[in-house]
N, C-alpha and C positions, 0 to 999 in steps of 0.2 A: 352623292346624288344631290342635286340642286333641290332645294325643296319648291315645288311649283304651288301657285297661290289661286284658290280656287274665289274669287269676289261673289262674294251671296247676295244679294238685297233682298231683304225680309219685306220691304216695302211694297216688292211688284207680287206678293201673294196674298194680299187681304182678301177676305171673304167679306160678303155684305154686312149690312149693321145687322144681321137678326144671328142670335146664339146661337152656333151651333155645338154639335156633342162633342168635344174634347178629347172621349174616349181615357176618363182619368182612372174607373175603374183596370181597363185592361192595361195602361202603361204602368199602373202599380202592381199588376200583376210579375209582369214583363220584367219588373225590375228584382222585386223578390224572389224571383225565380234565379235570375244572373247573381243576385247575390248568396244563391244556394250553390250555384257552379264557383263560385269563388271561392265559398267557404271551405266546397269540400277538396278544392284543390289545396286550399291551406290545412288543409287538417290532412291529408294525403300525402305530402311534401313532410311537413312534421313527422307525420308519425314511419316515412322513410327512412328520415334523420335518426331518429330516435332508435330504432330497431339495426341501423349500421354503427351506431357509435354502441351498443350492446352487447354486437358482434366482437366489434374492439376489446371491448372491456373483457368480453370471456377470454380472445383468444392472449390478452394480455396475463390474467389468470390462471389458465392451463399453461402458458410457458413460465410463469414468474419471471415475467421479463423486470428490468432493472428499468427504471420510467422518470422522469424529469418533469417538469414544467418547461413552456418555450417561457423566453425573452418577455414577451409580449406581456405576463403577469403581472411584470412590475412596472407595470405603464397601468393610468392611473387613467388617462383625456387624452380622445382624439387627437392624433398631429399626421401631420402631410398634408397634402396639395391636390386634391379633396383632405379635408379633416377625417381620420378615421378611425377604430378604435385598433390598435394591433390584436392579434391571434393569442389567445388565452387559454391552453387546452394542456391537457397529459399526453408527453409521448414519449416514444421511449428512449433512453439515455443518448446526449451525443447527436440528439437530432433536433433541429434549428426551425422545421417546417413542419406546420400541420398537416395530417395524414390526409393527402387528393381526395376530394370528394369523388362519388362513382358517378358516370354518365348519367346516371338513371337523374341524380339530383341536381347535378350541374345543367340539364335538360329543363328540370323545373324552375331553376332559380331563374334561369334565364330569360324563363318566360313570364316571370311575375309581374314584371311592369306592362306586362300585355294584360294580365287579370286586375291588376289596380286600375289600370287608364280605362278597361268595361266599369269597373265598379263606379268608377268616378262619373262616368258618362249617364250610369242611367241614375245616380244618383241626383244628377242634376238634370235629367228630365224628368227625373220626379216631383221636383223642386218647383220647373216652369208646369206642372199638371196640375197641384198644388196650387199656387201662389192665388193669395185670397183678392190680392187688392190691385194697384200700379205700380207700389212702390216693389213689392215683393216681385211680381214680374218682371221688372227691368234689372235687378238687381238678380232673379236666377237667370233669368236671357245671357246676361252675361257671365255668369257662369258655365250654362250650358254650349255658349258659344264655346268656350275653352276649353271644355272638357271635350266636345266634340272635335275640337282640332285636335289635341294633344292622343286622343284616341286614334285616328285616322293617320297623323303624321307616325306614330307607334307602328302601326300596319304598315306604313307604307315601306319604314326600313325592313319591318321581316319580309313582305315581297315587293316588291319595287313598281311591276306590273299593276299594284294597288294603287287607284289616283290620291297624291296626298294634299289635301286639304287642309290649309290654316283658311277657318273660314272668318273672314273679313264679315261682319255682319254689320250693316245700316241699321242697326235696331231702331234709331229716333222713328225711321219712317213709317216705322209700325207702331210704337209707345209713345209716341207724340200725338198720336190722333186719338189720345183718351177720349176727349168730347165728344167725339162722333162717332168711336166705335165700342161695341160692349167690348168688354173683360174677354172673354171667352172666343172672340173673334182675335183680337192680336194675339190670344194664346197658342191659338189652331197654327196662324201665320207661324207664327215663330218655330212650331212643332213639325208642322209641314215642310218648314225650310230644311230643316238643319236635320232630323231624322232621316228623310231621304238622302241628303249630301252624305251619310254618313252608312246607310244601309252597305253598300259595295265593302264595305270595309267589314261591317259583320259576318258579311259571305265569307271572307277572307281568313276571317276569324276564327268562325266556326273550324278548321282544318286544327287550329292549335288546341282548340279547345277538347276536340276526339283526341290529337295525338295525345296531349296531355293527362286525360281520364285514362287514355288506353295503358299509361307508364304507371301512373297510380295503382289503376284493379289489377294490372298484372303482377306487382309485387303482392299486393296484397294476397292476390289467390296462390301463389306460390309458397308466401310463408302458411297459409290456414292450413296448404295443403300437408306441408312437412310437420304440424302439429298434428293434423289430424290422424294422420298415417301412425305418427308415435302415441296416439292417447287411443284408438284400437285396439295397440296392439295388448293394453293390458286386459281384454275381452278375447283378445284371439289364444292367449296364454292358457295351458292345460289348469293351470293354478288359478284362475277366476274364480273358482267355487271358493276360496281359504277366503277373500277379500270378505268381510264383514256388510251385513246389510246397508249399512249406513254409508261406508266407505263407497260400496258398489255403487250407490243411488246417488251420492256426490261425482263420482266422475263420471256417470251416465247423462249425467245432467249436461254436465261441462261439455261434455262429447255432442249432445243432441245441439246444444246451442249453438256450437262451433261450426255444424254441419248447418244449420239454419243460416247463420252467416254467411256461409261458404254460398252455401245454392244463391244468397241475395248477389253476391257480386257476382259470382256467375252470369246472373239474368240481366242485372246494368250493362246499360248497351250506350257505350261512351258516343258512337258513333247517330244513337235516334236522338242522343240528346244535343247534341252538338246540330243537325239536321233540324229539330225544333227550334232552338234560339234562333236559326237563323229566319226559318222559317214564320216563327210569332214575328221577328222587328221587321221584317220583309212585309208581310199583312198589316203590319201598324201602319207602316209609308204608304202602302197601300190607302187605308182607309183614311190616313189624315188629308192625302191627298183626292178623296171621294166626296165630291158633294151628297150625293144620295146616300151616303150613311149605312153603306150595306156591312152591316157588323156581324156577321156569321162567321166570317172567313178568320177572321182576327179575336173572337173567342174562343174557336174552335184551338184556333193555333197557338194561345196563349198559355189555355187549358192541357195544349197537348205537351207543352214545353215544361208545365208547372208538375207535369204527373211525372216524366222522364225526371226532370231536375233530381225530385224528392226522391224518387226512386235510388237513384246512385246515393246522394247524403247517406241516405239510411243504409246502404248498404256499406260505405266507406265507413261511419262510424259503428256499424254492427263488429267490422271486420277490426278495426283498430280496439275496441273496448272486448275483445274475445282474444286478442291475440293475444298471447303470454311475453312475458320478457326473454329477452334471450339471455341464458347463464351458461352455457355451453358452447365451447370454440365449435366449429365445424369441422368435422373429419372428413378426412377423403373417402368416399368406396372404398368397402373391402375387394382385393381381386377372388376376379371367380374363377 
């Protein structure tokens, strides 16, 4: 696909010389929050990895399989065309390739340069909400110019139907008229421009961002549930009374928390939260693009994104610091 070039000028949206609200509180919100959905995708992703290479490890254990190193341990510095580093892993004898990752991660990795090119985006419209003086505005403007193309052009290959956007910015036209305009008006310009040009693509966005949480909580609840079910059962056992006070009150414990966890990713709903982000930078264009300053809409919305965000975190990392190792291959049913 040709990439099509969206020409911005920042120049034909000054506001008049008198200050207005910037709205830095709530784009610092906006941004903490994205950087909470990012986090817990990377802590989601990891602790995927982590819990299938464990799987390995048992079912290598239980067979006493015969096991190697690849090739690739005795390379030392990236080589090839990208430079890379080769596959460095245990497998088992005789075999030259590391063991396929599962959809579920191949799913995630895929989509990470969609959660880096967010992080980066609002990282640097934090940057332009910030910036104290001219020199630091012009210097995040173009930052934020870039991050906003490379974010939008990113959407546009996962769907196409997304308009993609290198946006060409005339910054001088707006940070040349230091003299005559405050600080806070070419910051609006600049936030007004390029926020909006870039809203359509969050909409966009929002879709990976649910399917994404949706691959996450549902491993997660999967695995708490096959723990849970086995730390039961030493409570469902005729011999619960032999276990000793102390013994009892440690795994009761372990059980109550797990089940605490458990109900948390339950109640995350990948899906409000992915509908808020889109929702809060939606009301942001909104408002930068509002003279009258009606800010209700866009704390309301920002607050409702920051509550959903923290929600899931906590519950991803309740679910990952509860969950146990895996030491045990997995069996098949027994038949009944």
């Amino acid at each position: 696909m040709t990439k099509s070039l969206v020409i911005i000028t920042l120049g034909t949206t000054l506001l008049s010389a008198c200050a207005p609200y910037a709205y830095n509180s709530e784009i610092t919100s906006f941004a903490n929050s994205v950087n909470t959905v990012v986090s817990t995708h990377q802590t989601g992703k990891q602790a995927i990895a982590i819990q299938i290479a464990q799987q390995q490890q048992a079912a290598h254990i239980a067979a006493k399989d015969r096991l190697d190193l690849l090739p690739g341990c005795d390379s030392v510095d990236p080589s090839g065309n990208p430079p890379k580093l080769k596959d460095c892993t245990v497998v088992k004898f005789g075999e030259v390739h590391a063991p396929k990752a599962t959809p579920e991660l191949i799913h995630l990795a895929n989509d990470e340069p969609l959660f880096a090119a967010l992080k980066a985006y609002v990282t640097a419209l934090t940057a332009v909400s910030n910036a104290e003086d001219d020199a630091a505005l012009t210097k995040a403007t173009q930052s934020f110019t870039s991050a906003a193309s490379g974010l939008t052009d990113a959407v546009a290959k996962l769907a196409p139907e997304t308009p993609s956007s290198a946006l060409v910015t005339s910054a001088g036209g707006v940070l040349g008229q230091g003299i005559s305009l405050y600080l806070n008006s070419r910051r609006l310009a600049v936030l007004r421009t390029i926020v909006s040009a870039v809203d359509p693509s969050i909409i966009t966005l929002g879709q990976t961002v649910e399917t994404d949480l949706y691959v996450i909580r549902a491993h997660q609840i999967r695995q708490m549930q096959k723990e849970l079910h086995a730390d039961v059962a030493t409570f469902q056992a005729e011999t619960v009374d032999k276990l000793n006070e102390s013994d009892y009150q440690t795994k009761l414990v372990a059980l109550q928390t797990k089940v605490a966890a458990f109900n948390q990713a339950r109640a995350a709903d990948p899906k409000a939260i992915a509908k808020a982000m889109v929702n809060a930078h939606h009301q942001l264009a909104v408002a930068l693009q509002n003279k009258s300053e009606q800010i209700l809409p866009v704390l309301t919305a920002v607050a409702d994104f920051s509550s959903a965000a923290g929600q899931m975190k906590t519950a991803i990392d309740a679910s990952v610091s509860t969950t146990e190792p895996v030491t045990k291959a997995a069996t098949p049913p027994a038949n009944k």
